[in-house]
NUROTOR-526316 format. One record per atom (N, C-alpha, C): residue in one letter; atom name; x, y, z. Coordinates in steps of 0.001 Angstrom, whole numbers. Layout:
<rs>
res  atom  c1  c2  c3
A  CA  X  Y  Z
...
</rs>
This chain:
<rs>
res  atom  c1  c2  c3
X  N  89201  82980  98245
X  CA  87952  82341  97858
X  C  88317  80982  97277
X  N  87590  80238  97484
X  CA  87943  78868  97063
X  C  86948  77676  96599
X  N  86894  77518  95152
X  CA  85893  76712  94751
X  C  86595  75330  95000
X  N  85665  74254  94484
X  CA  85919  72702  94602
X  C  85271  72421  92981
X  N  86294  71739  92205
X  CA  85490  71218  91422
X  C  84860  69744  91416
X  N  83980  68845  90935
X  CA  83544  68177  91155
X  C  83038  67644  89775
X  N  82710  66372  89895
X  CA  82176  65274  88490
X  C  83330  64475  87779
X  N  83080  63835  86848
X  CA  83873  63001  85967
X  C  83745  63685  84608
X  N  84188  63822  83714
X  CA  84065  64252  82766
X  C  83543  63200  81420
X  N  82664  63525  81141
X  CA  81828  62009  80333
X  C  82350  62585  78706
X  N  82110  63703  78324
X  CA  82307  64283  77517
X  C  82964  65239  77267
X  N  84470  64838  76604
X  CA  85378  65905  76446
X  C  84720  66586  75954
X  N  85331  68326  76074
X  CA  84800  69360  75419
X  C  85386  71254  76262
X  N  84380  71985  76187
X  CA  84644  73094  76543
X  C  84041  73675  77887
X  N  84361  73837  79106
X  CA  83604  73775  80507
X  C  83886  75160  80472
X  N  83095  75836  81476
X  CA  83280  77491  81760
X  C  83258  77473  83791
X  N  83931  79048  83325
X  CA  83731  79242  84946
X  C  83438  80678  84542
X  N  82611  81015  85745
X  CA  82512  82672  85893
X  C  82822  83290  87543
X  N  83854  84223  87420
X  CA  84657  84858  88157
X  C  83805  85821  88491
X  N  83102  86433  89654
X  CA  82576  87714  90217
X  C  83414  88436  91341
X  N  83647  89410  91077
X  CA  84521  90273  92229
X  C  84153  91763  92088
X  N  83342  92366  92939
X  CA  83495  93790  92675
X  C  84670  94591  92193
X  N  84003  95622  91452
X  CA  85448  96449  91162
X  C  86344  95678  90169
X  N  86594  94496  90268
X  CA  87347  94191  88615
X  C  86764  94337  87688
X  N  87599  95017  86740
X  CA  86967  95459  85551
X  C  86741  94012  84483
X  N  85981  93835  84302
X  CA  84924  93216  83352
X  C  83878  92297  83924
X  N  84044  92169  85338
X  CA  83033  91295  86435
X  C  81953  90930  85854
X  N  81086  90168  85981
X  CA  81507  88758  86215
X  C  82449  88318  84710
X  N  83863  87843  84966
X  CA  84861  87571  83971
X  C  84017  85952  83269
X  N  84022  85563  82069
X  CA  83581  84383  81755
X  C  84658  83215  81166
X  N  85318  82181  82050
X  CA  86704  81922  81397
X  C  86271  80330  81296
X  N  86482  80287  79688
X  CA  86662  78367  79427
X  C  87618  78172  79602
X  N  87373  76763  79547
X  CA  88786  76044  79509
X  C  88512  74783  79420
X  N  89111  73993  78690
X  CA  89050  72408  78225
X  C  89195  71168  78958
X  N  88285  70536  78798
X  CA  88647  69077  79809
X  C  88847  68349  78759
X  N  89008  67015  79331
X  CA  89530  66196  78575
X  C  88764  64533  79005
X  N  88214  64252  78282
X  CA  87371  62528  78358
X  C  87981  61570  79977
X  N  87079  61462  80626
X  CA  87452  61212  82374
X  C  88349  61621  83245
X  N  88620  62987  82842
X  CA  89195  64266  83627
X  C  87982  63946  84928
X  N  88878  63973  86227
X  CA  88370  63877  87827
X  C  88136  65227  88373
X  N  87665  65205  89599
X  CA  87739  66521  90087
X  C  88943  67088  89990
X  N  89939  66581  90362
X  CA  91617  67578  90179
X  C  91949  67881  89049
X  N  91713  66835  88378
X  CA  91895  67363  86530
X  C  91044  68737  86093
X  N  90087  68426  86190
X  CA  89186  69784  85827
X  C  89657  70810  87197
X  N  90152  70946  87983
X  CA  90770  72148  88694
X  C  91645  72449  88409
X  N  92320  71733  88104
X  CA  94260  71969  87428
X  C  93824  72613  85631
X  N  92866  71969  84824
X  CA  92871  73054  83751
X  C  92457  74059  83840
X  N  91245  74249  85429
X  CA  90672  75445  85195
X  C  91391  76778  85767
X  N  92664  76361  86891
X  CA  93844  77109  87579
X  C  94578  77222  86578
X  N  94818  76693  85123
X  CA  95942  76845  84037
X  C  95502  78193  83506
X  N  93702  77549  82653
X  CA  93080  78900  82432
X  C  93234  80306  82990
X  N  93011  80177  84277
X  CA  92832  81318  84658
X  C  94110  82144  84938
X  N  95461  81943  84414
X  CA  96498  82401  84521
X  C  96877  82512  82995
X  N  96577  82467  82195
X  CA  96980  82083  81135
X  C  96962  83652  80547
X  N  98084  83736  80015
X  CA  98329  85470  80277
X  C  97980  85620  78081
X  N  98154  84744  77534
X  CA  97635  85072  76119
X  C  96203  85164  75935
X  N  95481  85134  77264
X  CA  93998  85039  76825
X  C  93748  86675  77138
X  N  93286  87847  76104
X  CA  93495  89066  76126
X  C  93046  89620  77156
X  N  91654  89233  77538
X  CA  90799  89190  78746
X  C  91169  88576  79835
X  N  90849  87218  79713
X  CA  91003  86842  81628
X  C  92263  86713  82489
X  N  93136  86436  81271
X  CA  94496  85658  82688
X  C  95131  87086  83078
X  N  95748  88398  81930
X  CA  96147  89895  82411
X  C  95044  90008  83667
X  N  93478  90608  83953
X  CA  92749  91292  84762
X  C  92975  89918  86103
X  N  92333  88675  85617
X  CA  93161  87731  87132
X  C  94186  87978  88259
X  N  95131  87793  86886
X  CA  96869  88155  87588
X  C  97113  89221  87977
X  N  96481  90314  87927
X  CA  96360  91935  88298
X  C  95705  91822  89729
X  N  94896  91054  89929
X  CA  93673  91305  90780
X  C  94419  89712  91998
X  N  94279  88740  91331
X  CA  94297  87744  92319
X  C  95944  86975  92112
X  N  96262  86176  93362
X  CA  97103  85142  93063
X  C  96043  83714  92843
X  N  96395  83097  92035
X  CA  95906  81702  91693
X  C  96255  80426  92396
X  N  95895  79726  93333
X  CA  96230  78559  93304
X  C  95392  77494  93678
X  N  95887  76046  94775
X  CA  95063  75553  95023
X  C  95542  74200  95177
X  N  95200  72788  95425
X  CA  95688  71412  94874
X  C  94356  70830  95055
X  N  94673  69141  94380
X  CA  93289  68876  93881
X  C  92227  69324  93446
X  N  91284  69104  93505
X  CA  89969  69612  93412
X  C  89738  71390  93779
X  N  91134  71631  94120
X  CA  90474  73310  94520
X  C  91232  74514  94034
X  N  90249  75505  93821
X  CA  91021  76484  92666
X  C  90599  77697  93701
X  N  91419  78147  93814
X  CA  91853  79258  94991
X  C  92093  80609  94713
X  N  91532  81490  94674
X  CA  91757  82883  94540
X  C  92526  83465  95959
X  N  93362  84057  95708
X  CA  93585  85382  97141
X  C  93667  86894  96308
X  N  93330  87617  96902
X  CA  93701  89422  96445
X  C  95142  89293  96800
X  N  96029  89885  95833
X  CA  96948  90635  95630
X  C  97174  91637  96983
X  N  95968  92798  97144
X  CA  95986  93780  97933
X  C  95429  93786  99002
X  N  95393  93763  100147
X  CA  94550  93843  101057
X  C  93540  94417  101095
X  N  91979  93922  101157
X  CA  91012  94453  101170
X  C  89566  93946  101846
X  N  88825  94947  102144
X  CA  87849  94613  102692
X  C  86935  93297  102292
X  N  86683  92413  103042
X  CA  85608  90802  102284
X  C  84567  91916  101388
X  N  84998  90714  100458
X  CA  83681  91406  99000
X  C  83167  89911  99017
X  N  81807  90741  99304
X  CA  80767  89342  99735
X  C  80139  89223  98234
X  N  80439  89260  97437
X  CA  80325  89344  95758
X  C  80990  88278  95486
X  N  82035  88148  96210
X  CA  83260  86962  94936
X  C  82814  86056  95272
X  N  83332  85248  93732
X  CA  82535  84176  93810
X  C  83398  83199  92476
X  N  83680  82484  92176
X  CA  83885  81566  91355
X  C  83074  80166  90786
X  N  82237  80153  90298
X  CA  81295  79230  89639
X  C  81588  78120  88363
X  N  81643  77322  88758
X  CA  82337  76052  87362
X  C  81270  75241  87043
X  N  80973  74970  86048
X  CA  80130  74387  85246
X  C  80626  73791  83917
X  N  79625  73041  83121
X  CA  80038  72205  81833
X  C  79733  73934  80796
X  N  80187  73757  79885
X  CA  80132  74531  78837
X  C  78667  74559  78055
X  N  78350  75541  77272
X  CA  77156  75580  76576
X  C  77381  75337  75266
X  N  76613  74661  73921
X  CA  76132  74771  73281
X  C  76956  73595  71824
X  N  77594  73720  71224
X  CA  78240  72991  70226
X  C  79687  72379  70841
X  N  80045  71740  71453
X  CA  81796  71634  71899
X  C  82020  71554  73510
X  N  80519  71528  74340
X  CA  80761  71781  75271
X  C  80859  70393  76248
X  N  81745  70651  77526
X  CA  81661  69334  78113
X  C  80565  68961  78440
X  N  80632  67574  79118
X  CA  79375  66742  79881
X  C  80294  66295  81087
X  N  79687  66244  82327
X  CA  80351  65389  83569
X  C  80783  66574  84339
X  N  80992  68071  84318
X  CA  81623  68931  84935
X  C  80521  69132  86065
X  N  79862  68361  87576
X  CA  79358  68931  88375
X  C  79099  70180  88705
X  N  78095  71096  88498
X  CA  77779  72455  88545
X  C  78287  72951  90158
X  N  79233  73859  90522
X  CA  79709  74556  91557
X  C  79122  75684  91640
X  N  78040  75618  91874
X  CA  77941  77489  91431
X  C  78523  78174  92298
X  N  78272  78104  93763
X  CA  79550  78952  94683
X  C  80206  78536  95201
X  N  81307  79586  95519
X  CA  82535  79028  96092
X  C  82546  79518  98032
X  N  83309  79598  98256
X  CA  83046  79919  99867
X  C  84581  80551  100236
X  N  84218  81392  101298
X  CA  85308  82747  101396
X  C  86369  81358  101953
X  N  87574  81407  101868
X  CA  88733  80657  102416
X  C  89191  81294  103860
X  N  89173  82900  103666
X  CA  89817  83761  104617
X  C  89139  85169  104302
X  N  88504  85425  105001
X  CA  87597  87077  105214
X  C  88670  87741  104643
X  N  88388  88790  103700
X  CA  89442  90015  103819
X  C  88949  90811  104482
X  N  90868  91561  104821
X  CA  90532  92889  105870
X  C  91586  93569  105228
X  N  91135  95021  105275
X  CA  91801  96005  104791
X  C  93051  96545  104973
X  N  93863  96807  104865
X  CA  95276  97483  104804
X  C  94467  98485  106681
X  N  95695  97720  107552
X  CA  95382  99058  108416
X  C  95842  100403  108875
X  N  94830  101041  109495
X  CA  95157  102430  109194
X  C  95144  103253  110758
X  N  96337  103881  110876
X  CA  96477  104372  112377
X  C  96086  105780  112159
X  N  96145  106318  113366
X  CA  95683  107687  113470
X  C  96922  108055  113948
X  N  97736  109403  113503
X  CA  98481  109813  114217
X  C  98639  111388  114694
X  N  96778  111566  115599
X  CA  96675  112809  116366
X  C  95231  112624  116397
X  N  94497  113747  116753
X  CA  93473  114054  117265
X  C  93037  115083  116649
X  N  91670  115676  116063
X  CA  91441  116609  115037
X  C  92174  117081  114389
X  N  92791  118220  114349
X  CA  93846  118657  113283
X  C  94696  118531  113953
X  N  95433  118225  114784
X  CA  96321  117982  115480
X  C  97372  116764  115055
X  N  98722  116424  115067
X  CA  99314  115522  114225
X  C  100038  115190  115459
X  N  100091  113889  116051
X  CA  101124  113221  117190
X  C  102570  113464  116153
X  N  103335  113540  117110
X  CA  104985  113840  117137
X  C  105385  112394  117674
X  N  106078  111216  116685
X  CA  106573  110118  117396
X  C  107926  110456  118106
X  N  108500  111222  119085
X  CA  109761  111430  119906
X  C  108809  112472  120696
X  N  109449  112112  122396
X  CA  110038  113220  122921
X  C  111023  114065  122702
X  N  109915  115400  122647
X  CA  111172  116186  122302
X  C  111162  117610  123363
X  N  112273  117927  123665
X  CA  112439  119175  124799
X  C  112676  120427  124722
X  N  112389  120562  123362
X  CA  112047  122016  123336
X  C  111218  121689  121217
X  N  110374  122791  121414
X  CA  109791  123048  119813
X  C  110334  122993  119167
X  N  111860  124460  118935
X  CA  112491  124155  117939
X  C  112848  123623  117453
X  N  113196  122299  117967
X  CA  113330  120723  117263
X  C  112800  120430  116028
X  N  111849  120943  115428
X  CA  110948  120872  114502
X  C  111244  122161  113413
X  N  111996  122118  112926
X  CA  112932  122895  111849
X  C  112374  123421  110796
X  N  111525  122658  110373
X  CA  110589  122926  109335
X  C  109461  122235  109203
X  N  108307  122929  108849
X  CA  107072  122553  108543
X  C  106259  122797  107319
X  N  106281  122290  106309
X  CA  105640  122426  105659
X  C  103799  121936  105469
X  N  103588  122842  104569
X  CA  101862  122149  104788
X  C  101738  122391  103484
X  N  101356  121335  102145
X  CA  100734  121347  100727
X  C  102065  122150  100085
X  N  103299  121430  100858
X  CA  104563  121240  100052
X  C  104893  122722  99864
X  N  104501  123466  101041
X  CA  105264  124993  100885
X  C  105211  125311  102662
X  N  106390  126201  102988
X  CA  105679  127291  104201
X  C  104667  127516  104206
X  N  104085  127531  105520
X  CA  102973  127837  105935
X  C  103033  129517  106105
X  N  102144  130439  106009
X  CA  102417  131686  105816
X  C  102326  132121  107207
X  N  101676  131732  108378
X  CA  101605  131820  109519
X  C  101921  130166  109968
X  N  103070  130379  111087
X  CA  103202  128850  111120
X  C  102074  128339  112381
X  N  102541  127042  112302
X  CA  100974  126305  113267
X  C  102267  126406  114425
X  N  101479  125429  115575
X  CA  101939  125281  116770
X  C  102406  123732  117138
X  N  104080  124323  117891
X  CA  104497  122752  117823
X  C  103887  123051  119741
X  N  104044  121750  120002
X  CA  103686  121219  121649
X  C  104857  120445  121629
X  N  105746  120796  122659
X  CA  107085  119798  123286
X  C  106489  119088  124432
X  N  107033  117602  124777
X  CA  107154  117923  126242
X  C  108194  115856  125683
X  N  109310  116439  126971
X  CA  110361  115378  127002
X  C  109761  114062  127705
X  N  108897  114430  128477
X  CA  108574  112939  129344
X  C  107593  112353  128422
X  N  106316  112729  128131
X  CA  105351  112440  127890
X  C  104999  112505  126036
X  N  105486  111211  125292
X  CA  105418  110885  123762
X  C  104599  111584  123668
X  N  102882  111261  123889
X  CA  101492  112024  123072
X  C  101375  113174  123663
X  N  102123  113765  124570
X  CA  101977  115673  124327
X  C  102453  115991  123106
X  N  103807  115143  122523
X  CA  104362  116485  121574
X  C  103627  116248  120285
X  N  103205  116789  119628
X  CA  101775  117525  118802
X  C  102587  118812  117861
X  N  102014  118582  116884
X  CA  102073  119309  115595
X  C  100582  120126  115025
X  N  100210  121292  115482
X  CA  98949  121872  115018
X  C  99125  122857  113989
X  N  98601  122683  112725
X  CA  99081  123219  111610
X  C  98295  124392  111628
X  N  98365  125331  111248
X  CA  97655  127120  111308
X  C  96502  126866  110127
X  N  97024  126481  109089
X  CA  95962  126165  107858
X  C  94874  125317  108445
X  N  94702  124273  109231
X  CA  93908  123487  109146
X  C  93706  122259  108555
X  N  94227  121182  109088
X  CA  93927  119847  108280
X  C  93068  119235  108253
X  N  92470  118906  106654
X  CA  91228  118388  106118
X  C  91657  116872  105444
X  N  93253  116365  105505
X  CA  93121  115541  104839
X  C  93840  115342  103431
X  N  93164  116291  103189
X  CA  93583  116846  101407
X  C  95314  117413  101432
X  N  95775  117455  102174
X  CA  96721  118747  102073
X  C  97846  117405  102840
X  N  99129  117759  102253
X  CA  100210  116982  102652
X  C  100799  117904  103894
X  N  101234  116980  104927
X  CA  101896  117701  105953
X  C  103467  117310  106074
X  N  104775  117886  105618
X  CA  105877  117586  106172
X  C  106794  117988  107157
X  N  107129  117267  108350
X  CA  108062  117787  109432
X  C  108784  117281  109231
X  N  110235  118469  109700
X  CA  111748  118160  110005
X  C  112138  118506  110685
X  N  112444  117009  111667
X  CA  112565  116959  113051
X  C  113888  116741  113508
X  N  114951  117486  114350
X  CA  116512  116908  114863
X  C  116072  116271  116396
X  N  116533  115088  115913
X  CA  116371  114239  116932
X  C  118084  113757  117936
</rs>
């Protein structure tokens, strides 16, 4: 996500930004940070990228640095996720002059910022077909498959292995219990 800051700064003082991101804990985060008497657009981005890393502030710079990497040049203050994840059409970074006794003048109001790069989620393969678990090797006979565990014990009736040497997606692992997901499956396979 990536804001732009913008204005001259007429009046040193105290400018704010507010951070929105689903799921971080304290959303929308509210983080000042100080300009300084004809601070430019890069000036007021470079204090407000200091701010927002600033790991003695108890609140914002720890949950930031947890959640985002910080960066940016000139005028632009740049969020990325840490983790791969789905676009959260929520985030948002907003810069403005400060309110009330101390606050700047000249900080051009940003209220939104604009996605830099869609997120997309960590991806996720399938490896089988209903309860069924693909076997990555050909293998030419079952016994190959030495042990099976299902929810980190023998299975009390074992499931069914499927061999076949030519053909990778025949050989198949069908567990007797039934997989829902919930339940860890481990094979040990001599290859």
């Amino acid at each position: 996500e990536t804001a732009t800051a913008a204005g001259t700064v007429a009046t040193a003082g105290r400018a704010k930004c507010e951070v929105t991101c689903a799921g971080m804990p304290g959303s929308p985060l509210h983080v000042p940070f100080d300009v300084e008497l004809n601070d430019d657009a890069a000036a007021i981005a470079a204090a407000l990228r200091a701010a927002l890393v600033d790991l003695d502030s108890e609140l914002v710079g720890p949950v930031i640095t947890a959640w985002f990497d910080v960066s940016g040049e000139g005028a632009d203050v740049v969020l990325t996720r840490k983790t791969p994840a789905a676009n959260d059409d929520t985030l948002n970074i907003a810069i403005s002059d400060g309110e009330g006794v101390g606050a700047s003048v000249g900080v051009t109001t940003a209220a939104t910022s604009t996605t830099t790069t869609p997120g997309v989620p960590y991806d996720q393969i399938s490896v089988g077909w209903g309860d069924k678990f693909g076997l990555p090797y050909k293998l030419y006979a079952d016994e190959l498959v030495i042990l099976k565990l299902f929810n980190k014990a023998v299975e009390e009736t074992e499931g069914t292995v499927t061999a076949d040497a030519a053909d990778i997606e025949k050989n198949v692992y069908d567990p007797h219990g039934g997989a829902d997901g919930t339940k860890d499956i481990d094979l040990y396979i001599i290859v």
